[in-house]
N, C-alpha and C positions, 0 to 999 in steps of 0.2 A: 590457735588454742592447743595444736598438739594432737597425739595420742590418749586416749582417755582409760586406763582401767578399769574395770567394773567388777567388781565381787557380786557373785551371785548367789541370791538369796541360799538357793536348793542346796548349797554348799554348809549353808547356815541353819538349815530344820531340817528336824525329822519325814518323814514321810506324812502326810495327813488324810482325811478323809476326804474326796474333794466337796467343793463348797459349792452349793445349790448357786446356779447363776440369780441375780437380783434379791440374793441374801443379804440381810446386814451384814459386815465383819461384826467379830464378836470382840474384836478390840481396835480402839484406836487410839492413835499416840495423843489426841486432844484430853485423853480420858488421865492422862497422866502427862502432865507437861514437862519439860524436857528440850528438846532442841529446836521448837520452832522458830524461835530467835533468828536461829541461825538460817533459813532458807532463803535462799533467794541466788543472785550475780555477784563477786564479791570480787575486787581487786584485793590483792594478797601484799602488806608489806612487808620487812622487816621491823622491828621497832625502833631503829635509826633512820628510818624514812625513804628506804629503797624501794620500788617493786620487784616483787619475787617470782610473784605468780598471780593466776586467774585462779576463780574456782566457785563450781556452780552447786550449790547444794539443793536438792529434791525432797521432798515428801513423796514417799513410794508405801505401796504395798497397806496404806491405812494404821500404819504403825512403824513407819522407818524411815529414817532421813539418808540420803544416799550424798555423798561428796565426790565431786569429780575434781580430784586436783592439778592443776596445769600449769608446772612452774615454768617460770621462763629459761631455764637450764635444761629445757628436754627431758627430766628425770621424770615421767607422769607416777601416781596413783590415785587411789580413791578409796573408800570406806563406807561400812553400813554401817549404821546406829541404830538400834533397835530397844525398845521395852520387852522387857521379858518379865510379864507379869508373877511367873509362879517365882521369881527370885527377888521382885518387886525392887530390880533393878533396870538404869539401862547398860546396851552392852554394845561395845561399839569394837569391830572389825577391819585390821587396816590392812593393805596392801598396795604392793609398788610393782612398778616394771622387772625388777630385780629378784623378783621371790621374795619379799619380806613381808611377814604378815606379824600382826600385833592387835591383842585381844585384850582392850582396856573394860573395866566395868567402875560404876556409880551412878551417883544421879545427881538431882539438882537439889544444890545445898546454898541459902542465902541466896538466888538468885543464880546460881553459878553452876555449869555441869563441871561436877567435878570427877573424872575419872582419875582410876590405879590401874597397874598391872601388875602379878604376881613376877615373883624375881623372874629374870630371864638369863641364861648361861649364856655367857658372852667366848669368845674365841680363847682370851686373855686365861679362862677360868674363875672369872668373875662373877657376880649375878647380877644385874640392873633389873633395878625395880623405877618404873616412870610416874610421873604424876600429871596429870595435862588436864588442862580448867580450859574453860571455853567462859569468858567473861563478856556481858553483855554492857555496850555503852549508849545505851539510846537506839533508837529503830534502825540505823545504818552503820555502827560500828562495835564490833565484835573482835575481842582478844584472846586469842589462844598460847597459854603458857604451857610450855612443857620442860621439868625438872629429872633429872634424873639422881639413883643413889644407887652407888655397890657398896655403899656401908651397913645394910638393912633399913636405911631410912635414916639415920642417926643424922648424915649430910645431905644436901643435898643440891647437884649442880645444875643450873639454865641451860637446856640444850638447844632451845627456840622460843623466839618471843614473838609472833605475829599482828599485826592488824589489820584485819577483815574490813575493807569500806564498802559499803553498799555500790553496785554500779546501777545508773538510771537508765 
């Protein structure tokens, strides 16, 4: 399975008050749904039918889903997804082996997490803005599309097409 990256929460919040052991949390992602779809063991395809990768997603922290991604190219990362109630969105955090981090935000639309990213300055002088759905097909199979535009949105191109299968 590789190297595993992990983004840590404390990267992700403010400092807080600490929280009385055997408190309730005061949120939980059940309370706004969201990514549970997604958790679980998941063989990683392309959408031409190749495997790409492993990848194990968590419910962490009582309001965050955690991705450990494990391609079969050695390239690891991983991501937290979180609700972030005062924006009554969710926001999800990416990062790779490589230093690349990517900070999508939305929520669940028709059934669908649908996240954006604000444009992003590419090397070229360009700006990419991404679009990435996470589509559910029944209890075990999970699609993840991700488009991109340097046009403002006007176009826009496939930069990954995934399918998630359940592993037993």
């Amino acid at each position: 399975w590789g190297r595993v990256a992990i983004l840590s929460l404390h990267a992700l919040a403010a400092p807080a008050a600490p929280h009385p052991p055997n408190a309730p949390l005061a949120f939980s992602a059940s309370k706004s749904p969201g990514l549970d779809f997604w958790a679980g063991r998941w063989d990683v395809y392309h959408a031409a039918g190749k495997l790409v990768a492993h990848s194990l997603i968590e419910k962490v922290y009582g309001c965050g889903i955690r991705e450990n991604w494990m391609p079969l190219n050695n390239q690891p990362g991983g991501s937290l997804s979180i609700y972030v109630p005062a924006e009554k969105r969710w926001e999800q955090f990416w990062n790779d082996n490589v230093g690349g981090m990517i900070h999508f935000y939305g929520g669940l639309k028709d059934g669908v997490m649908d996240y954006w990213t604000d444009e992003i300055p590419q090397k070229d002088g360009t700006k990419l803005k991404r679009h990435l759905q996470f589509i559910p097909s029944g209890a075990d199979r999970v699609r993840q599309f991700s488009q991109g535009s340097t046009d403002g949105g006007k176009t826009w191109k496939v930069e990954y097409d995934f399918i998630y299968t359940r592993t037993k």
